[in-house]
C-alpha positions in Angstrom: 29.1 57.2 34.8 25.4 56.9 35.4 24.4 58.1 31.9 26.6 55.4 30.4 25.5 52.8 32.7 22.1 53.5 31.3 23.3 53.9 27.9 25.2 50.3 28.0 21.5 48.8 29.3 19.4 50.7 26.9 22.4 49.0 23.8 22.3 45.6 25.5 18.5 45.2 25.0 18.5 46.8 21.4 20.9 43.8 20.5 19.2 40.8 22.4 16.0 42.0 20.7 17.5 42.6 16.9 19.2 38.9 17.7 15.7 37.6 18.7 14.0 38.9 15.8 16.1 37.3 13.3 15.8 34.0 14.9 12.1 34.9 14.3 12.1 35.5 11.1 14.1 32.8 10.4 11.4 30.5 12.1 9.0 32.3 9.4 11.4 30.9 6.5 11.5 27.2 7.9 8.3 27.4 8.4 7.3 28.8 4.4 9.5 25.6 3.7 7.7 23.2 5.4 4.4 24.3 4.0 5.9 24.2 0.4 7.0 20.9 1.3 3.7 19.9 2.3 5.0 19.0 5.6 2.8 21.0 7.7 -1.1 22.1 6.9 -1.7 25.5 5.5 -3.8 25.8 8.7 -1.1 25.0 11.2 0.8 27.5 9.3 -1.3 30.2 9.7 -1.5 29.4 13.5 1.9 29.6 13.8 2.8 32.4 11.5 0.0 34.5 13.8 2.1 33.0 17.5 5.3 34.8 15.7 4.2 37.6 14.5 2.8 38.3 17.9 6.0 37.4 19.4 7.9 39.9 17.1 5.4 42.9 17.8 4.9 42.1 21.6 8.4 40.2 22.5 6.4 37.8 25.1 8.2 35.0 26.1 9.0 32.6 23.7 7.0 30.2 21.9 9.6 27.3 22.1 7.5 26.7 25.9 6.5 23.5 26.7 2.7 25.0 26.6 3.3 25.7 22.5 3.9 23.4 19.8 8.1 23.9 18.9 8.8 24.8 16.0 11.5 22.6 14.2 14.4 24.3 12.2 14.6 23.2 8.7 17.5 21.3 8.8 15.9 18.9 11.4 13.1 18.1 9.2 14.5 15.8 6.5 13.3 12.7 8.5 9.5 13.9 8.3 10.0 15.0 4.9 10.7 11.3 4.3 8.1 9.7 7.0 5.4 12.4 4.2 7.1 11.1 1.0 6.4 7.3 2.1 3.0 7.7 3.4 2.6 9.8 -0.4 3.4 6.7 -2.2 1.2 4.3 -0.2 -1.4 7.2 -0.3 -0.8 7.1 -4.3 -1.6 3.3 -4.5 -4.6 3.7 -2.1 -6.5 6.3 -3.8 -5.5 6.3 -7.9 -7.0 3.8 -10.2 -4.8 2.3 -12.0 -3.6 -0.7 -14.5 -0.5 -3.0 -14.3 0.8 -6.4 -15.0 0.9 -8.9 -12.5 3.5 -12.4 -12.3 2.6 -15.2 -9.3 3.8 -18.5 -8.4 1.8 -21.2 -6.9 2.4 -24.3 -5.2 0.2 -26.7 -4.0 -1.6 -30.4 -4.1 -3.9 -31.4 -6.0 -6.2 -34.1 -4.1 -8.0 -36.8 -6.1 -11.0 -38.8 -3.5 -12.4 -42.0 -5.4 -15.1 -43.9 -3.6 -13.5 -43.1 -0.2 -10.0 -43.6 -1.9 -7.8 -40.7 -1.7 -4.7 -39.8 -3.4 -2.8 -36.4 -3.9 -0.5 -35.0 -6.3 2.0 -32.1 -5.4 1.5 -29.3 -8.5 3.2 -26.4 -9.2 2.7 -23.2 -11.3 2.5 -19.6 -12.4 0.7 -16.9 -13.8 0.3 -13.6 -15.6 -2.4 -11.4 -16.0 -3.3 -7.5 -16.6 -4.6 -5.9 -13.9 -6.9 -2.9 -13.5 -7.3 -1.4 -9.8 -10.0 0.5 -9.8 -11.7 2.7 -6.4 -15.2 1.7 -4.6 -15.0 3.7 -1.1 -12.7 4.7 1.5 -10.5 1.9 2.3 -12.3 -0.5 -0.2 -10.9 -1.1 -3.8 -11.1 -3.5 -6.3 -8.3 -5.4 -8.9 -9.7 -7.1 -12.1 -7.6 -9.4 -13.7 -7.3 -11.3 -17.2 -4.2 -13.5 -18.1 -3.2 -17.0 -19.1 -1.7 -20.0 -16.3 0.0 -22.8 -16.2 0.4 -26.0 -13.7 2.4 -28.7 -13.8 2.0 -32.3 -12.2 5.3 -33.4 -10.2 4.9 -37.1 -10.5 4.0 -37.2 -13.9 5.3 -34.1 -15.6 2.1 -32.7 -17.2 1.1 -29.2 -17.6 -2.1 -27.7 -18.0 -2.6 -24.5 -20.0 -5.5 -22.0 -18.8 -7.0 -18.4 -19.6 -7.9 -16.7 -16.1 -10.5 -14.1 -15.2 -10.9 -12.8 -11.5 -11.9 -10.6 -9.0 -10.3 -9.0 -5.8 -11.6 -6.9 -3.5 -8.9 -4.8 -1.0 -9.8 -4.0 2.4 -7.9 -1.4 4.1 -7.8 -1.1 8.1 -6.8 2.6 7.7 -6.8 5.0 5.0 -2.6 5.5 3.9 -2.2 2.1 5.5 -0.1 -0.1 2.4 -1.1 -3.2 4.2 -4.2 -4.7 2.6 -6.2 -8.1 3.2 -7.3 -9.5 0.0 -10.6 -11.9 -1.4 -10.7 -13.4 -4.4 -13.4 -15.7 -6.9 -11.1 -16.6 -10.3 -12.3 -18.1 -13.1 -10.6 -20.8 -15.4 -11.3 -22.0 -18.9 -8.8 -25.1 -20.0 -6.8 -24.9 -23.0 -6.1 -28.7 -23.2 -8.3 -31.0 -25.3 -12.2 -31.5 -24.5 -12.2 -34.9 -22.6 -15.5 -36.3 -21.8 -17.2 -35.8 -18.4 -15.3 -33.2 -17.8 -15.5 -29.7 -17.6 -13.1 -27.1 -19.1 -14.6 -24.0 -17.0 -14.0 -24.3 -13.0 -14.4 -21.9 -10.1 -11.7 -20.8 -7.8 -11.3 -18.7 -4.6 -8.3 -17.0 -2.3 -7.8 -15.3 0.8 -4.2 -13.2 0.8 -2.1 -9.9 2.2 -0.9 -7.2 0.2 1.6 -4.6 0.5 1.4 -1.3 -1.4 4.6 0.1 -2.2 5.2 2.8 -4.8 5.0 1.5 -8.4 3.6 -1.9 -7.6 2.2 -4.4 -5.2 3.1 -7.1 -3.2 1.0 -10.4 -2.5 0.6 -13.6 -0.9 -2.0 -16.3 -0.4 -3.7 -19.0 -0.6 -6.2 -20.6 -3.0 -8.6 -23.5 -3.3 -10.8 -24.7 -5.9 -15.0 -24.2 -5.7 -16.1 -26.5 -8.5 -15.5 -30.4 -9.5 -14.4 -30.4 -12.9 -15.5 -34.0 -13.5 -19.1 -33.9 -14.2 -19.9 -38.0 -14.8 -21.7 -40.3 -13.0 -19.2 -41.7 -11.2 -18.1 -40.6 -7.2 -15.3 -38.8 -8.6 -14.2 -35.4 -6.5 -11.1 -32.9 -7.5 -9.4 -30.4 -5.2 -6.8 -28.7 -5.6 -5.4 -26.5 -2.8 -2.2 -23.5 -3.5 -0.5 -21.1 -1.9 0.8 -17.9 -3.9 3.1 -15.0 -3.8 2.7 -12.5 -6.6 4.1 -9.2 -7.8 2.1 -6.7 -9.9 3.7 -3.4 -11.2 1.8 -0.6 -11.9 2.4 0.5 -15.9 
């Protein structure tokens, strides 16, 4: 009776240990997974193959402690897959230079001042342009743009044609961050007829967000004119003030 009480001890421990080393091993698997799927580092994978391994040979006690780092089963992990597949995309947009094609509508007032005589007209228009992004440092990058505009008057129906040239810089608070603040200076050359004492190049500048998603971007703003297009000798001033939302996809 003794010899098989001993016997039944010595067959119960063989059995909780060949149970605990498969859950082992299969800890090693997930964890192979997770590494191919970039989840973890190949650095915290070494660290935790080396905590197994040493729980296999040694059997100390387990590493799912609240003083170790747990180690989550496979099928738990789609959500960080995920949370890695999104920060990827942003991360994409951040880092690779790029070129796209970019649609915005504006809508805004253009204010006319006449020897202390003001008057404004409410405008509308849109635009499209190629755009190359292009990398200057971390969390810094640039957009150049080159397209054709339009705006039309309200009151009186007119549109204006334009070619457009401009400039952006992106400011990024943190690197993978898809949220951007954007700065502007455009360029405009008129397509309409010369008319006298007045100029067909003018200056414009922006302030905006933007929001990096993967394939494209999205943006918003707003924009006010630099120069006076009338050049005469009269006290004659032009403004015209806009706010924006644009799309630009990646090609």
């Amino acid at each position: 009776m003794k010899k098989f009480i001993i016997l039944l001890f010595i067959l119960s421990s063989f059995v909780t240990y060949a149970q605990e080393d498969k859950e082992l091993v299969d800890k090693m698997k997930d964890l192979k997974e997770l590494l191919d799927l970039e989840v973890i580092t190949k650095k915290e994978y070494d660290s935790l193959t080396k905590v197994l391994v040493n729980r296999l040979v040694t059997k100390t006690p387990s590493i799912n402690s609240n003083q170790e780092q747990p180690i989550t089963p496979i099928a738990d992990t789609q959500q960080s897959v995920q949370l890695y597949t999104n920060a990827s995309n942003s991360d994409a947009n951040n880092k690779d230079s790029w070129w796209g094609i970019g649609v915005s509508y504006l809508s805004g007032k253009v204010k006319v001042e006449f020897e202390g005589l003001e008057e404004s007209v409410d405008a509308t228009g849109f635009a499209i342009a190629f755009v190359n992004r292009w990398n200057y440092a971390d969390g810094v990058k640039f957009e150049s743009s080159f397209g054709f505009g339009q705006s039309k008057d309200k009151e009186f129906d007119e549109k204006a044609n334009s070619l457009l040239v401009g400039t952006t810089i992106l400011l990024y608070p943190e690197p993978n961050s898809p949220v951007h603040l954007r700065g502007s200076i455009s360029t405009s050359y008129s397509l309409e007829e010369k008319v006298d004492d007045f100029s067909k190049l003018n200056l414009g500048a922006g302030l905006g967000l933007g929001i990096d998603f993967n394939g494209g971007v999205f943006t918003v703003g707003i924009g006010t004119s630099i120069t006076n297009p009338y050049t005469g000798p009269l006290d004659l001033k032009t403004k015209s003030e806009s706010f924006s939302a644009g799309l630009i996809l990646k090609f």
